[in-house]
C-alpha positions in Angstrom: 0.0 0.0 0.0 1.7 3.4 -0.9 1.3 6.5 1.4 -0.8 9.3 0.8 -1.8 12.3 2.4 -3.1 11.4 5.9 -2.0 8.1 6.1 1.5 6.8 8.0 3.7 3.8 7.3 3.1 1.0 10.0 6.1 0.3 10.5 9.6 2.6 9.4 13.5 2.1 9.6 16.8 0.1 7.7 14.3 -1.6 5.4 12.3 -4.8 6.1 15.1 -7.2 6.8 16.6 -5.2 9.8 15.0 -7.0 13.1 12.5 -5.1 15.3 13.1 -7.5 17.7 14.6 -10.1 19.5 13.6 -13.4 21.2 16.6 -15.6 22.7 19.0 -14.4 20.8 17.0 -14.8 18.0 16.4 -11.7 15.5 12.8 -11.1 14.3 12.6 -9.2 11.0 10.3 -6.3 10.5 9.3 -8.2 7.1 8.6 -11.4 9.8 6.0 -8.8 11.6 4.6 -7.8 8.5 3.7 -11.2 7.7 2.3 -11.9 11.1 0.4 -8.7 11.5 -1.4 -9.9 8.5 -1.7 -13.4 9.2 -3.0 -12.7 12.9 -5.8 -9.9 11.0 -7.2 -12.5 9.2 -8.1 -14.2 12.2 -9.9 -10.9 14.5 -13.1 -10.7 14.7 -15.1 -8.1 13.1 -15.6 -5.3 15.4 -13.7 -4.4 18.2 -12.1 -3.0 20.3 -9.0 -5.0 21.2 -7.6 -5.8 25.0 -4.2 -7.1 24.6 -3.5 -9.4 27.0 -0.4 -10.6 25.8 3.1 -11.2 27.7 5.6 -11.3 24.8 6.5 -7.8 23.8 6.5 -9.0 19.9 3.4 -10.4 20.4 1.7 -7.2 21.5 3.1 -5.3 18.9 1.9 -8.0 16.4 -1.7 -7.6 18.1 -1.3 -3.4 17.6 -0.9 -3.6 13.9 -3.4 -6.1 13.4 -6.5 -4.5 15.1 -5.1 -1.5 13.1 -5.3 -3.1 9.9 -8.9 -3.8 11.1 -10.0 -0.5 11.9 -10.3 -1.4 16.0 -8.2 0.3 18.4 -6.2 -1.3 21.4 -7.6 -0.7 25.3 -4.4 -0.1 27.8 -6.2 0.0 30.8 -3.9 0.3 34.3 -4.4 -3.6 34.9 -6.6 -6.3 33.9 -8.5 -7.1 37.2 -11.7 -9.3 37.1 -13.2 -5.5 38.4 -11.5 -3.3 35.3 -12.4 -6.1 32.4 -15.9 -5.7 33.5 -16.1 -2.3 33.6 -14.3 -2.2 30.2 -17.1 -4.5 29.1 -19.7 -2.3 29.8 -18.0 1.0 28.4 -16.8 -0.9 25.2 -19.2 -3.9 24.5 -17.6 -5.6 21.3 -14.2 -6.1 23.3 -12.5 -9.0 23.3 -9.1 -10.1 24.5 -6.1 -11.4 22.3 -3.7 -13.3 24.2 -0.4 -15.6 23.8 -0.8 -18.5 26.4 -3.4 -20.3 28.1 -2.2 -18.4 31.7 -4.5 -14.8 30.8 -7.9 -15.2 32.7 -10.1 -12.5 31.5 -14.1 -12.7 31.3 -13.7 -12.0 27.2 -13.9 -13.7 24.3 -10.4 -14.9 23.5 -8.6 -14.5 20.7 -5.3 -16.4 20.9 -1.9 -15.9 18.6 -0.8 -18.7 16.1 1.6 -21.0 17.5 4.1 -20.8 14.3 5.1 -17.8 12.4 3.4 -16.6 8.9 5.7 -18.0 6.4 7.2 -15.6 4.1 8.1 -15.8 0.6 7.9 -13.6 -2.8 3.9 -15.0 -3.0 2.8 -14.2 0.7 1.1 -10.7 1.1 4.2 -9.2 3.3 5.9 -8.4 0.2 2.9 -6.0 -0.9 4.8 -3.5 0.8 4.1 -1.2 4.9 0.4 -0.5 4.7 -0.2 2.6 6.3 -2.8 3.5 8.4 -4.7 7.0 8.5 -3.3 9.2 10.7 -6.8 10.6 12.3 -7.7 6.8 13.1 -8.0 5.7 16.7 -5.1 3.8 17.3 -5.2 3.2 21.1 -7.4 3.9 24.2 -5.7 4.7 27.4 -7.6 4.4 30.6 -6.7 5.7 33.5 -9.1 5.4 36.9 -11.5 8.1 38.0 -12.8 9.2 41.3 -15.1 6.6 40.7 -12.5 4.2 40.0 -14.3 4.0 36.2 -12.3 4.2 33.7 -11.8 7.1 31.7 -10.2 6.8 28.2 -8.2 9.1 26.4 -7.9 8.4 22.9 -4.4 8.2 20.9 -4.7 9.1 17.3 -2.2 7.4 14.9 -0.9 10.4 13.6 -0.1 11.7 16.9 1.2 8.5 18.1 3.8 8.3 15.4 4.7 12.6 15.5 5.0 11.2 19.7 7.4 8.3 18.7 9.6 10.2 16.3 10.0 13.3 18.8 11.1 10.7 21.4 13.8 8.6 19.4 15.0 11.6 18.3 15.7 13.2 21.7 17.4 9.8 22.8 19.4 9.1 19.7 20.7 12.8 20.9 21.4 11.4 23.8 23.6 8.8 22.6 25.2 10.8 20.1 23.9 9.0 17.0 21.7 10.7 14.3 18.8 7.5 14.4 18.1 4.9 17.1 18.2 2.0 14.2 20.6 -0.9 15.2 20.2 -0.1 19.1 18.3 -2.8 21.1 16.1 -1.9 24.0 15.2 -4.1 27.1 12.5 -2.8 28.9 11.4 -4.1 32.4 7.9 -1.8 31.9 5.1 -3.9 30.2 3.8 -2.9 26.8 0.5 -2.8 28.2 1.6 0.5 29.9 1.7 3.9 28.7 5.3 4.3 29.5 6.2 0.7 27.8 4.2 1.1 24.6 5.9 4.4 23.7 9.1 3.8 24.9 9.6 0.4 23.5 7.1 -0.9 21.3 6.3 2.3 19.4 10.5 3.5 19.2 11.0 0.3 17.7 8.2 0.7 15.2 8.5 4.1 14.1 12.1 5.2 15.6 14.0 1.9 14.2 15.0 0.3 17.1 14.8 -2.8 18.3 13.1 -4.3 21.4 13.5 -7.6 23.6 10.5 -9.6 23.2 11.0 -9.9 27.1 9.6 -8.3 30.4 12.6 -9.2 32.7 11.7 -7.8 36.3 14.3 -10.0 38.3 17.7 -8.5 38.8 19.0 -11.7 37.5 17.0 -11.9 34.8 17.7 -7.9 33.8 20.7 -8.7 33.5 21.0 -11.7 31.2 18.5 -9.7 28.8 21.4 -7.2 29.0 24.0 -9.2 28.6 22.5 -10.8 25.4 21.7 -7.7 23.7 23.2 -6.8 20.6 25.2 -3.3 21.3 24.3 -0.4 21.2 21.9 -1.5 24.0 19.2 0.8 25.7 17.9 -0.3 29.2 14.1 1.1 29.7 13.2 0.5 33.1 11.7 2.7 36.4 12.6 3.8 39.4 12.0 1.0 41.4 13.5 -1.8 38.9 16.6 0.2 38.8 17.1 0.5 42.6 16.4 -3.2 42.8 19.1 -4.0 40.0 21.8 -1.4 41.7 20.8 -2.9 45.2 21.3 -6.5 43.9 24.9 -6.3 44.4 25.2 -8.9 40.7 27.8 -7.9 37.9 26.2 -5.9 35.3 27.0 -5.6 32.0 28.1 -2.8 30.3 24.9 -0.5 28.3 24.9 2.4 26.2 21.7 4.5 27.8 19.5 3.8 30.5 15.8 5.7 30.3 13.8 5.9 33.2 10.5 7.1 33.9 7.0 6.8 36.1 8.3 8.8 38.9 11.4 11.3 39.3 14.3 9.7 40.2 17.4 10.8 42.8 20.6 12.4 41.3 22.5 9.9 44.2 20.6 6.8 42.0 21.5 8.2 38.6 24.6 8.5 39.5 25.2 4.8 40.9 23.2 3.9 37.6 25.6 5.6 35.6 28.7 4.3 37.5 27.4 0.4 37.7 26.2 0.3 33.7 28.7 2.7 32.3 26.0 4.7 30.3 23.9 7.9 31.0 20.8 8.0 32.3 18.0 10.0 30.9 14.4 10.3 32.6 11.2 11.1 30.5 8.8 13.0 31.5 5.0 12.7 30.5 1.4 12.1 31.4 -1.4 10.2 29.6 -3.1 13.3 28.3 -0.1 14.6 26.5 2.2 11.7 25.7 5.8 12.3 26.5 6.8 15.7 26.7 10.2 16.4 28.3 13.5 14.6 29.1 16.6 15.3 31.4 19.7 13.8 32.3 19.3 13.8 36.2 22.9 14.1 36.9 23.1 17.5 35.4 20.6 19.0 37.1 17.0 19.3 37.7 15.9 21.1 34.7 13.8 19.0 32.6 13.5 20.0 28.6 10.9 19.9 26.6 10.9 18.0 23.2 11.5 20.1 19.8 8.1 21.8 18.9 6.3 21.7 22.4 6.1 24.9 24.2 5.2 25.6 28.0 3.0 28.3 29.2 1.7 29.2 33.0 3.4 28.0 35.7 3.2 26.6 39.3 0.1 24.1 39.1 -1.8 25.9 36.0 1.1 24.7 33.4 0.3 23.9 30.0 1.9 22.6 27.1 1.2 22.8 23.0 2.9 22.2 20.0 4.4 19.1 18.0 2.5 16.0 18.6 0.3 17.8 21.4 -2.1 20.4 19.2 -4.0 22.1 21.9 -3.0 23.8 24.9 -3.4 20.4 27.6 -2.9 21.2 31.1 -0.1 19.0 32.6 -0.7 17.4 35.9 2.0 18.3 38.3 3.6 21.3 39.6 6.1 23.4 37.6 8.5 25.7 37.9 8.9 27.1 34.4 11.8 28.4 33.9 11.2 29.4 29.8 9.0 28.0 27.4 11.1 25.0 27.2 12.6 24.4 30.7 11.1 23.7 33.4 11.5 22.0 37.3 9.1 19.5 38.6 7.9 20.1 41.9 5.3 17.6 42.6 2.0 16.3 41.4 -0.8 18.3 41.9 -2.8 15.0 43.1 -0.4 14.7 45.7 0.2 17.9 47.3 -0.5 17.7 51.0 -0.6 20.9 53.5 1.1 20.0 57.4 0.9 23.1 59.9 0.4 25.6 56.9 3.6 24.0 55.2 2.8 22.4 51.5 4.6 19.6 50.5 4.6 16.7 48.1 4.5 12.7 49.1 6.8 12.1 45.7 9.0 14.3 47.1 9.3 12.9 50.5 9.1 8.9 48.9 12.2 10.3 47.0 14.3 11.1 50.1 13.0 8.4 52.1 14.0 5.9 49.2 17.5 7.5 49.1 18.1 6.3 52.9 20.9 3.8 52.8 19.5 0.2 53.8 16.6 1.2 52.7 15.5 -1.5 49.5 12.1 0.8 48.9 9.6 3.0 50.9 6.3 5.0 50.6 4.5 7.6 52.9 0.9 7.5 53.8 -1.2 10.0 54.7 -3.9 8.2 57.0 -7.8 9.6 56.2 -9.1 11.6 59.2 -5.0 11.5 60.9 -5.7 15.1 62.0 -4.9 16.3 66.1 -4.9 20.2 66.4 -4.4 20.7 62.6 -1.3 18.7 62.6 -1.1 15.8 60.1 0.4 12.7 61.1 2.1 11.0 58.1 3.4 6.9 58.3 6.3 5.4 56.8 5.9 1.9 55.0 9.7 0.3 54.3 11.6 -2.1 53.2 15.1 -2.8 55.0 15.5 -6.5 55.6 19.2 -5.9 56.9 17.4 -3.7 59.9 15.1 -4.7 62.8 12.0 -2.5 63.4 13.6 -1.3 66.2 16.7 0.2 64.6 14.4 0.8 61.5 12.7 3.4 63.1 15.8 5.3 64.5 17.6 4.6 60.7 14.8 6.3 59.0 13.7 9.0 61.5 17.7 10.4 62.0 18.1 10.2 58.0 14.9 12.0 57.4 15.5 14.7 60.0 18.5 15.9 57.7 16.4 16.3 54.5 12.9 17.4 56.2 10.8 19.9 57.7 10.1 18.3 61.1 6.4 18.9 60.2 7.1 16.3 57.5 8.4 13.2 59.8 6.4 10.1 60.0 4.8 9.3 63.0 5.8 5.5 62.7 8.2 3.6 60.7 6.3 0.1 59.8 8.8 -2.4 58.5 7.2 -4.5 56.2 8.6 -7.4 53.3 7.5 -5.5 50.7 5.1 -3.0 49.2 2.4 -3.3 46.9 3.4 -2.1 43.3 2.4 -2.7 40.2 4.2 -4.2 37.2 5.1 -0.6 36.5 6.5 0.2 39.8 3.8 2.4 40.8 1.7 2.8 44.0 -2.0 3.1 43.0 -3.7 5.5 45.5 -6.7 3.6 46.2 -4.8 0.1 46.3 -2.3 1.4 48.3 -4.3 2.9 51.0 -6.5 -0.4 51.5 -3.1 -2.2 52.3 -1.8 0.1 54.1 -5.0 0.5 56.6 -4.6 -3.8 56.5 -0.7 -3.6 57.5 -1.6 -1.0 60.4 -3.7 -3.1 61.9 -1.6 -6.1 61.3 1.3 -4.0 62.6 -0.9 -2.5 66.0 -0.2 -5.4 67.9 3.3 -4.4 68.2 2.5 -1.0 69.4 3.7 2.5 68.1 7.4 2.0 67.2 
């Protein structure tokens, strides 16, 4: 199919024999995906749209192009719990689910992926050329929770998508001081499923010419073999909390050529161990789901963020906004800026997470960020319990993990740490030791989740007192 005006390629980079990805060492071709995006559309069902349940990074992408051959878009919902398939069932009632093995559980009709690869050859329709796809067609529904806990979606245009995709491999072929990202390989411990992973792995790779590991490793151990086997230049695309576990993991690790981070802002003291341990800078994206990825830094240079080419910042404090490039209208960002010019800015906190102790404002991603830079300390989250208010004074709580402490010296650990970093109207009135906390695939704390196991571990936790 040959482009015309509207429409963009599926799939660009080195031509159709340079891989897109790699499984075990093996190389995947992008003329192999062609094939199987083709192969697997024959097989959908009518309407959609499409909830991609799939493990295998390859395979999702596979599933992507096919529903957009079809005309369907793809649901990225936060998770796929019994409670959010449901309510994706009655918001979207033709979806069903496409899936790679017989372990996905979800109350849909199943679609599942052939078991072999589409053959290829000079007669089999991958050799008809890219199809492209229009570039006002919905490609993808993100849905993120609500008050309600309904989700809400924000729809991804193709055309948007792609303009996203190039603006992004652009700023981290920059980065590693090559003109295009095509022959780099990228291992990413994020699942495709999530914003984060679909644009900084899955949609790089299509559009920006690199190359992804079909893998999710989330193991140190396993991290690092994915790294080890990947083909240099190599690109780790991880988060916060998957880093500190691989730099905490004492192993060996190989030697990478850039390490992107994202989900949550990340300490110059991590960076910099990140940096030393993987001999590569470290670059941090910044975005949100109504705008796409907007910004970048390298944290070790300081704590200016900059904003893509084309995107412009206007406002400032928690009214910022940003236009331009792949984001057409003026969307209002959700965290607290400093703008420094149009295109530089400091994050201060999110706006959702603001909290106000004794007149002083603070932010719990802020204070999660010094109490996770406490030496012994593996990972750790503040709380702010509902109703915890005596004479207008806020009483926060401190979940963490230190195995190599008892909850006795836990508490002194933490509390003498934090008293160097915070406003005393910031220190937790009790440091709970627990194994570990609840986080999703992506490393994040959701709000409501979080706060129905931490009211759990508190009670738990009473019969040992106030420590």
């Amino acid at each position: 199919m040959s482009s015309s005006p509207g429409r963009l390629p599926l799939i660009a980079g080195d031509g159709l024999d340079a891989p897109l990805a790699w499984r075990d060492g093996r190389a995947l071709s992008r003329r192999q995906y062609l094939a199987d995006v083709r192969a697997l559309a024959a097989r959908l069902p009518d309407t959609g749209p499409m909830l991609n349940v799939t493990t295998d990074r390859y395979r999702f992408a596979v599933g992507l192009g096919a529903a957009m051959l079809r005309g369907q878009d793809n649901l990225l919902p936060p998770n796929h719990t019994p409670d959010t398939v449901a309510r994706l069932r009655a918001l979207f009632p033709g979806t069903y689910g496409l899936a790679d093995d017989d372990v996905a559980h979800v109350n849909l009709p199943m679609i599942r992926h052939p078991a072999e690869a589409a053959p290829l050859g000079l007669d089999t329709p991958a050799w008809s050329g890219v199809p492209c796809i229009a570039g006002d067609a919905l490609a993808a529904q993100v849905l993120t929770s609500g008050s309600t806990g309904a989700p809400v979606p924000h729809a991804k245009r193709w055309g948007l998508l792609v303009s996203n995709a190039k603006a992004g491999a652009q700023r981290l072929a920059q980065q590693m001081g090559r003109g295009t990202l095509a022959g780099v390989t990228l291992v990413a411990t994020v699942p495709a499923q999530h914003m984060y992973g679909f644009e900084s792995s899955v949609l790089v790779a299509l559009i920006g010419g690199a190359a992804f590991d079909a893998g999710r490793p989330f193991f140190p151990a396993d991290i690092a073999t994915a790294l080890a086997r990947a083909p240099r230049p190599c690109m780790l695309v991880t988060t916060p909390f998957h880093l500190k576990m691989l730099l905490d993991s004492g192993m060996a690790l190989p030697q990478i050529d850039l390490t992107l981070c994202a989900t949550a802002p990340l300490s110059p003291q991590l960076a910099a161990r990140a940096e030393s341990l993987l001999g590569a800078p470290l670059m941090e994206i910044y975005g949100c789901t109504e705008a796409g990825q907007v910004a970048s830094r390298r944290t070790t240079e300081g704590p200016e963020w900059h904003t893509f080419d084309g995107l412009v910042l206007s406002g400032d404090g928690d009214h910022s906004q940003v236009q331009g490039g792949h984001v057409p209208e003026p969307t209002t960002l959700a965290d607290v800026l400093e703008v420094v010019d149009a295109q530089t800015f400091r994050l201060l906190g999110r706006s959702n997470d603001l909290i106000n102790i004794a007149g002083k404002r603070g932010s719990l991603s802020h204070l999660n960020h010094h109490l996770n830079s406490i030496e012994q300390v593996q990972d750790g989250a503040f709380w702010l319990p509902p109703g915890e208010d005596t004479g207008g004074v806020v009483r926060l709580v401190a979940f963490v993990v230190a195995p190599g402490l008892s909850a006795e010296a836990l508490h002194g650990h933490v509390l003498g740490a934090l008293r160097q970093r915070l406003d005393p109207a910031f220190l937790p009135r009790r440091v709970v030791a627990v194994p570990m906390l609840p986080r999703e695939p992506t490393g994040k704390l959701p709000a409501g989740p979080f706060a129905a196991w931490a009211e759990r571990t508190l009670v738990h936790a009473a019969a040992r007192g106030p420590v």
